[in-house]
C-alpha positions in Angstrom: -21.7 -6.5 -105.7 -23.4 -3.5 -107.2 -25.8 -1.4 -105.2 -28.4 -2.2 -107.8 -28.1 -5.6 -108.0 -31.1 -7.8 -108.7 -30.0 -11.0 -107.1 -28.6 -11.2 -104.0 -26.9 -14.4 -102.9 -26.4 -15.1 -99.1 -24.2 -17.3 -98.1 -23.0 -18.9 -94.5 -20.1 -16.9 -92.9 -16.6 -16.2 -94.1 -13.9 -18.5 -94.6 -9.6 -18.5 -94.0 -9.8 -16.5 -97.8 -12.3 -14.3 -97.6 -11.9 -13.7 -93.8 -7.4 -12.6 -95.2 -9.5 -10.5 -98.5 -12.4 -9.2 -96.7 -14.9 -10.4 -99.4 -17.1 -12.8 -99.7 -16.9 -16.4 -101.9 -12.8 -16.2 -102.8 -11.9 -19.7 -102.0 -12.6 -22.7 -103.6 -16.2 -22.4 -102.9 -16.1 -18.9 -104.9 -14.2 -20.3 -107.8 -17.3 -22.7 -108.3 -19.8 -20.1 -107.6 -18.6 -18.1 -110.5 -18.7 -21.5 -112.5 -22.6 -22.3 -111.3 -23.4 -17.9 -112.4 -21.5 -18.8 -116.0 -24.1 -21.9 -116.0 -26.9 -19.2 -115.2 -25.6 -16.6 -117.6 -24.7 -14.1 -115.1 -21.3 -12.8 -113.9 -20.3 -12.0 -110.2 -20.2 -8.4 -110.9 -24.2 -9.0 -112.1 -25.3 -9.9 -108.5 -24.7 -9.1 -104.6 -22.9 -11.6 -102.0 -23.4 -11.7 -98.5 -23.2 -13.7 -95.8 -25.9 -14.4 -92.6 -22.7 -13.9 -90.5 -20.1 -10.9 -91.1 -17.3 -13.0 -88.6 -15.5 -16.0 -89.6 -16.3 -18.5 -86.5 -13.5 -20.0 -84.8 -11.7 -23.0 -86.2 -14.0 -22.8 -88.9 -17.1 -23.9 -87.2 -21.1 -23.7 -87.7 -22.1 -20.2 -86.8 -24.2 -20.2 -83.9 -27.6 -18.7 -83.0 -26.4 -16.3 -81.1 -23.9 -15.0 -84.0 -26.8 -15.5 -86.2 -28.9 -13.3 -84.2 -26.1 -10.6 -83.8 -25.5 -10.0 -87.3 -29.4 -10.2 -88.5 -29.7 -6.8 -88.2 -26.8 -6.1 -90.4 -28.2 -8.6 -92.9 -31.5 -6.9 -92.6 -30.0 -3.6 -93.6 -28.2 -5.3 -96.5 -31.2 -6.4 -98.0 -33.2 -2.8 -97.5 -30.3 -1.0 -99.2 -29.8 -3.6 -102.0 -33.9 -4.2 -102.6 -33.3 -7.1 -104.5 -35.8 -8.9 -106.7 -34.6 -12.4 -105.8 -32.9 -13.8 -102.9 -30.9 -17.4 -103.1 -29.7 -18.4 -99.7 -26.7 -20.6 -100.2 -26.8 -23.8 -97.4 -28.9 -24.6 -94.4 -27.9 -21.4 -92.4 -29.3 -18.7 -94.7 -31.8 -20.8 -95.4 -33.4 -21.1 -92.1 -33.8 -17.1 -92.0 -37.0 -18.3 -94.4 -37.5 -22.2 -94.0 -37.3 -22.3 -90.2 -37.1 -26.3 -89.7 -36.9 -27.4 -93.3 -34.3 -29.5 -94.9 -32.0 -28.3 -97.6 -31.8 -31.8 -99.3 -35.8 -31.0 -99.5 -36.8 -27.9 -100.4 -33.8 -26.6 -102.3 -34.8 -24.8 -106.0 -38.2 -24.4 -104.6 -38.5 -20.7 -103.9 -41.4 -18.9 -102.2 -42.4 -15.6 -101.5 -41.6 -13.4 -98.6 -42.4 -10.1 -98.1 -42.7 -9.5 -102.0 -39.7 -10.8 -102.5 -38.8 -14.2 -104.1 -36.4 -16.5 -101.8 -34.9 -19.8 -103.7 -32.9 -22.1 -101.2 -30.1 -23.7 -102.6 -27.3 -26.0 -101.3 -23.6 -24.5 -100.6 -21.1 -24.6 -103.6 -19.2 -26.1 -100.9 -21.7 -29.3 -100.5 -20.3 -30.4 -104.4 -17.3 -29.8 -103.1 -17.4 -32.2 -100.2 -19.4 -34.6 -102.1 -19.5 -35.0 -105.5 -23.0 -36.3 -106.2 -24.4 -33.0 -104.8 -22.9 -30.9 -107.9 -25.6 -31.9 -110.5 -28.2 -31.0 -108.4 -26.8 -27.5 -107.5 -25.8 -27.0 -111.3 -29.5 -28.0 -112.2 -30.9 -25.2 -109.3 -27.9 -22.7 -110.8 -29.5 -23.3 -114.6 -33.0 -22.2 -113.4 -32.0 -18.8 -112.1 -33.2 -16.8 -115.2 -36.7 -18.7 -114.5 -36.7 -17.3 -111.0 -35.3 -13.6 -111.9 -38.3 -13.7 -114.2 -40.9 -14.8 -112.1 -39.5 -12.4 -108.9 -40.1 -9.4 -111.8 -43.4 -10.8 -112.4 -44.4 -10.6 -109.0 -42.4 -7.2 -108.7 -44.3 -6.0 -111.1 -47.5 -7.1 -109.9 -47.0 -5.5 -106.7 -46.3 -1.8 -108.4 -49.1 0.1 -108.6 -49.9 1.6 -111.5 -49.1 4.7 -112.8 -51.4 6.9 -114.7 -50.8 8.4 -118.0 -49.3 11.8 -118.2 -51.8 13.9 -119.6 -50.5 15.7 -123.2 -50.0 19.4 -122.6 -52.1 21.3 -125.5 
């Protein structure tokens, strides 16, 4: 995604596609991501991907702490050099970098703010995918992302200080 970008999405770790392409969200979980940033009015070119972990795990499993822990500082950096106005994890395992012990099924499309930034948790394209009664409620979440972009430049701008006029030369 662009270096600018004011969303960043992060998602769980990379699949058999995007571990072969070397970028993030190519499978079939991509294809409906760019559906659910249509929904939203953006494009994938508009925001950032990344993932909590840079490795795809073996056979396809859950990351682990430890995996999770080696790649945080990578992730960190991510964030620094991006400065994005909004964060949206994407499934339990970005998610618990900011909700440690909440439930996905609970809290997602309720963001909060962290370190003046605004985080929205949000289920895993893939979790429509595997079942089919989750896609309404990630499509619903997906619609509201110009409601959160706006309220993370709210608080943005809250947090600016303010810049005095420049005095008019005689």
């Amino acid at each position: 995604g662009p270096a600018d970008a004011k969303i960043m999405f992060i998602g769980e770790a990379p699949g058999y596609n995007e571990d072969r392409q070397g970028r993030p969200f190519v499978g079939a979980s991509g294809q409906f991501l760019s559906e659910l940033l249509a929904l939203a009015g953006l494009r994938r070119q508009d925001v950032f991907i990344a993932n909590v972990v840079k490795h795809r795990p073996p056979n396809n499993r859950d990351p682990e702490a430890e995996e999770i822990a080696a790649c945080a500082g990578y992730l960190e950096r991510q964030i620094a050099a991006i400065d994005p106005r909004l964060i949206v994890t994407l499934g339990r395992f970005s998610m618990s970098k900011w909700f440690q012990g909440e439930k996905i099924s609970r809290i997602h499309g309720k963001p909060k703010q962290v370190g003046g930034r605004l985080i929205v948790p949000m289920m895993h394209p893939a979790a429509a995918l595997h079942q089919a009664q989750n896609r309404p409620l990630i499509e619903a979440d997906f619609r509201r992302l110009p409601e959160f972009l706006a309220q993370a430049e709210r608080e943005a701008a809250k947090q600016q200080p303010a810049v005095p006029a420049k005095p008019e030369e005689p």
